[in-house]
C-alpha positions in Angstrom: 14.1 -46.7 -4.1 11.0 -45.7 -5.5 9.9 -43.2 -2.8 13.5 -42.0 -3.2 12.6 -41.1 -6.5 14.0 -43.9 -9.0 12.4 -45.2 -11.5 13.3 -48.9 -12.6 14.1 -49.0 -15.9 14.6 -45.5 -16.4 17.0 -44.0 -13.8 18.0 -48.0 -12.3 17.6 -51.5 -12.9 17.4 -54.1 -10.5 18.7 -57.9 -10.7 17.6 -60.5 -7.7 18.7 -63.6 -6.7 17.4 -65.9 -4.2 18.8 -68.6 -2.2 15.7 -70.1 -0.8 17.3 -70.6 2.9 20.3 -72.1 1.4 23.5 -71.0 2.4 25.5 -73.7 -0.1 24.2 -71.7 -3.3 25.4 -68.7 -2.0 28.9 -68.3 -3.3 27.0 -68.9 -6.6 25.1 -66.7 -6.3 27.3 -64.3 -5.4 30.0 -64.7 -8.0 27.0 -64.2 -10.6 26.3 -61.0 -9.3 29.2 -59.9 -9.4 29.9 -60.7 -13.0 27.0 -58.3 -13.9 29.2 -55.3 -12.7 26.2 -54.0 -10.8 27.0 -50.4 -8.9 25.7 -51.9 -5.8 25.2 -55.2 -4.0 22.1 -55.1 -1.8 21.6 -58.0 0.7 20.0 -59.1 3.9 22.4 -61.7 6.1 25.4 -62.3 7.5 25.8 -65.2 5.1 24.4 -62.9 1.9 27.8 -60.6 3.3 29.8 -63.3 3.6 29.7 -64.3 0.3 29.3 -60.9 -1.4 32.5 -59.9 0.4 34.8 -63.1 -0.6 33.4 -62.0 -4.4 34.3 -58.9 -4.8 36.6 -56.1 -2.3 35.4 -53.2 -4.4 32.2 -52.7 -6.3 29.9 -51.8 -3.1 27.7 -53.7 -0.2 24.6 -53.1 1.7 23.1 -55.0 4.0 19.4 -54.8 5.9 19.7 -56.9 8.4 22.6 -58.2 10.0 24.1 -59.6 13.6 27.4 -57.8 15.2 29.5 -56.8 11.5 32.4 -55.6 13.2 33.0 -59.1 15.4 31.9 -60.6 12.3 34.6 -59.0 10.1 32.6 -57.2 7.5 34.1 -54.1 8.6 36.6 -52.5 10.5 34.6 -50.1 12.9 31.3 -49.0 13.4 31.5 -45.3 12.4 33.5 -45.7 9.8 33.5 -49.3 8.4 36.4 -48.7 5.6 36.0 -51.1 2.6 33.6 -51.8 0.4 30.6 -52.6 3.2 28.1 -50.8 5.3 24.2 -51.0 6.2 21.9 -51.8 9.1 22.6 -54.1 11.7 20.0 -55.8 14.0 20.0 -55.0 17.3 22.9 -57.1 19.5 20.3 -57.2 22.7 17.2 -58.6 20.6 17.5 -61.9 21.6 17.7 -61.0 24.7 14.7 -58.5 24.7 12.7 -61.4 23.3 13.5 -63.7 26.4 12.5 -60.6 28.4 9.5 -60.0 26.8 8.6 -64.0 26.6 8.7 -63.9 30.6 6.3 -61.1 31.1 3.8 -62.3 28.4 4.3 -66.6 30.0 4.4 -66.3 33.0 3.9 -69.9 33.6 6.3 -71.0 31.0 9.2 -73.3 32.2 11.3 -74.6 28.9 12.0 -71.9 26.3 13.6 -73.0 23.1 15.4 -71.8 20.3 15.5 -73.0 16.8 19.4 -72.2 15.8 20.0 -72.8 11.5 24.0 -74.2 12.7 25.2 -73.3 9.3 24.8 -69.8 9.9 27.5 -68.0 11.3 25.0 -65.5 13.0 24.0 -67.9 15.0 26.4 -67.9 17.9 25.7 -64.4 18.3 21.9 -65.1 18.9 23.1 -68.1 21.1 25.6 -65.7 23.1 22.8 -63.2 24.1 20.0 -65.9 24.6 21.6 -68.8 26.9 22.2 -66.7 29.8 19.1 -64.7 29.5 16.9 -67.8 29.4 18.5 -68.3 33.1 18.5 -64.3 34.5 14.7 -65.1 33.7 14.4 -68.8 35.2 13.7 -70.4 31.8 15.4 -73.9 31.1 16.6 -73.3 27.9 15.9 -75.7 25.0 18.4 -75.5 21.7 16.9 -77.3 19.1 19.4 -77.8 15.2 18.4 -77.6 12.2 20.4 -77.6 8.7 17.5 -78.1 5.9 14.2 -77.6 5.5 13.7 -81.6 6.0 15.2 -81.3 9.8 11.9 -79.4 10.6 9.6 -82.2 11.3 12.7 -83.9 13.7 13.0 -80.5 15.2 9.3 -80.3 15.9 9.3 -83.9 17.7 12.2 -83.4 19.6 10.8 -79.6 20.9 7.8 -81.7 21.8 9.7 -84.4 23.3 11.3 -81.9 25.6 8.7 -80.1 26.2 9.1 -76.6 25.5 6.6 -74.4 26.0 7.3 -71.4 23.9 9.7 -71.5 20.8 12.0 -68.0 20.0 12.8 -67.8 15.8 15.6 -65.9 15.8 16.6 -63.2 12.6 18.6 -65.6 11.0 17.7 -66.2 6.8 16.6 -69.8 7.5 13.6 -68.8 9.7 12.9 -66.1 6.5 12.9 -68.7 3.8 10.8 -71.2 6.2 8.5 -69.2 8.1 4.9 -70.0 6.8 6.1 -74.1 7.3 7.6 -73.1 10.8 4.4 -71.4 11.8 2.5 -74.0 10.7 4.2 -76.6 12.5 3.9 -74.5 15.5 0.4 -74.0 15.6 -0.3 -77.4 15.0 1.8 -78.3 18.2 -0.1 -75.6 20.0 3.7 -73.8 20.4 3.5 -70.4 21.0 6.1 -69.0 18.3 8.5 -65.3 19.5 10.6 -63.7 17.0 11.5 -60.5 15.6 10.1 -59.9 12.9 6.4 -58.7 12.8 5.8 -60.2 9.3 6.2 -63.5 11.2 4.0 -62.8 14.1 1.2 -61.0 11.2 1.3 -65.0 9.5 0.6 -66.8 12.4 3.4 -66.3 15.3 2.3 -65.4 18.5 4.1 -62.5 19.3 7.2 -60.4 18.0 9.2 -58.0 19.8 11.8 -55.6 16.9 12.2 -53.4 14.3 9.7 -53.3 11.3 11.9 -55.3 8.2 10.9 -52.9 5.8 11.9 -49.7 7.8 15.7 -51.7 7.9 15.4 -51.6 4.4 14.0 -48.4 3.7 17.1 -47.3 5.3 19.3 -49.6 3.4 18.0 -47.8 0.5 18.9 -44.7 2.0 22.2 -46.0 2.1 22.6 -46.8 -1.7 20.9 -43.7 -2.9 24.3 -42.5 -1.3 26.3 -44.3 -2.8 24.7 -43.8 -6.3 25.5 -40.3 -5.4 29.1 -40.8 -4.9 29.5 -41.9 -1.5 32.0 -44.5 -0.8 30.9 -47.1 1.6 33.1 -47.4 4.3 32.4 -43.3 4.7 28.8 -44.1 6.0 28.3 -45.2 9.2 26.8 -48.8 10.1 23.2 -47.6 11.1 21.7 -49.6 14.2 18.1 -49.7 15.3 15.7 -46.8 16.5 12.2 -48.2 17.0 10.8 -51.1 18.6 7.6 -52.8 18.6 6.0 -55.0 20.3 3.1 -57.1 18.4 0.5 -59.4 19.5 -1.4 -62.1 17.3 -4.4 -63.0 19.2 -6.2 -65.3 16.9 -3.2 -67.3 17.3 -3.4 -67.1 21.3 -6.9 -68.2 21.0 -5.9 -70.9 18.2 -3.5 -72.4 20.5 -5.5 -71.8 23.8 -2.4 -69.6 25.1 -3.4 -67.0 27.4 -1.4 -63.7 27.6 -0.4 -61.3 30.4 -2.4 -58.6 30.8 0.9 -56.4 31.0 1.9 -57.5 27.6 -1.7 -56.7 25.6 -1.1 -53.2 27.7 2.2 -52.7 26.2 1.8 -54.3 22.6 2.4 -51.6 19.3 -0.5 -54.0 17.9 -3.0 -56.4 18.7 -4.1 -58.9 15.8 -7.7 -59.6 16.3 
């Protein structure tokens, strides 16, 4: 907002709120924001929309970062969403980049798995795209459940009892609100960690194949500063996607003694050294 020109304090003021990975205090949350009257509602999940959008049909609501809206029921078409929501909405073919890119970069890896937060109802999106990629690309898929924080160090045993050998974090808000624990768990089982999100792979992950989070939301701001203006929401278009990268941690493949295709350093946006 600030490269768009606004000054907090002076021309806006901003109020967050913070679920900490947990969906339960959303409806909360939501219903507290909405008793502020705010002009807009920013937020970043499918779960963050679900719960702005059973608090309130009219002031409006942007979101950065979120899995299929119109299957989802956030909006009513694509172009012109109608209502009170619109934003940016990942990629629907991500997951199944990922598992693309996972192949060329493992080429010896048998068993990929996917952490899945169940309460999420993104999740059967990512689950939609990724089970019958993992087999187009002769990987035995391995779905591991989690529903708290505390099911992380069963979810690690059980990927190690089943012997995956690469893990894929998909976009979902759990992986956001547990990502320095999940990396850390990874390394320490020598698990080379995929995602989408290059924040994750510039922590610790291995590799991440997406759009930079903070372009999603630069756009997202784009979005309000139109609204601020007078533009009503469901006049503005849900935004997808227009640049990829593809980034490569290698003190992390040298950490975990995981050695990379050749194609894939070739290829990668950026290479961690």
């Amino acid at each position: 907002m600030k490269s768009l020109g606004y000054v907090e304090g002076r021309d806006i003021s901003i109020e967050v709120r913070w679920g900490e990975g947990r969906i339960d205090r959303l409806s909360s949350l939501a219903a507290e924001v909405v008793a502020l009257n705010p002009a807009v509602i920013v937020t970043a999940t499918s779960a963050g929309v679900a719960a702005c959008k059973k608090a309130t049909s009219s002031i409006p609501i942007v979101f950065a970062t979120v899995f299929n809206p119109l299957e989802q029921g956030f909006v009513s078409n694509l172009r012109r969403p109608g209502g009170n929501i619109t934003g940016i909405m990942v990629y629907l073919g991500l997951a199944a980049k990922i598992v693309e890119v996972a192949r060329e970069a493992l080429p010896q890896a048998q068993r990929l798995a996917i952490l899945v937060h169940h309460p999420d109802p993104a999740h059967k999106f990512v689950l939609e795209t990724f089970l019958p990629t993992v087999q187009r690309f002769n990987f035995e898929p391995v779905v591991v459940h989690v529903e708290r924080t505390e099911d992380l160090e069963r979810a690690f045993k059980e990927l190690t009892d089943r012997k995956a050998d690469a893990l894929y974090l998909p976009d979902l808000a759990f992986g956001s609100s547990n990502r320095d624990q999940i990396i850390d768990r990874s390394v320490k089982a020598r698990l080379p960690l995929l995602s989408g999100q290059h924040d994750t792979t510039a922590a610790g992950g291995l590799l991440s194949y997406g759009t930079p989070r903070e372009e999603n939301f630069r756009r997202a701001a784009a979005l309000v500063d139109k609204i601020l203006r007078g533009a009503k929401p469901g006049d503005l278009a849900i935004e997808q996607p227009e640049r990829f990268e593809l980034v490569v941690n290698m003190k992390t493949a040298k950490a975990i003694d995981v050695k990379l295709s050749p194609t894939t350093l070739l290829r990668a946006t950026k290479v961690i050294e």
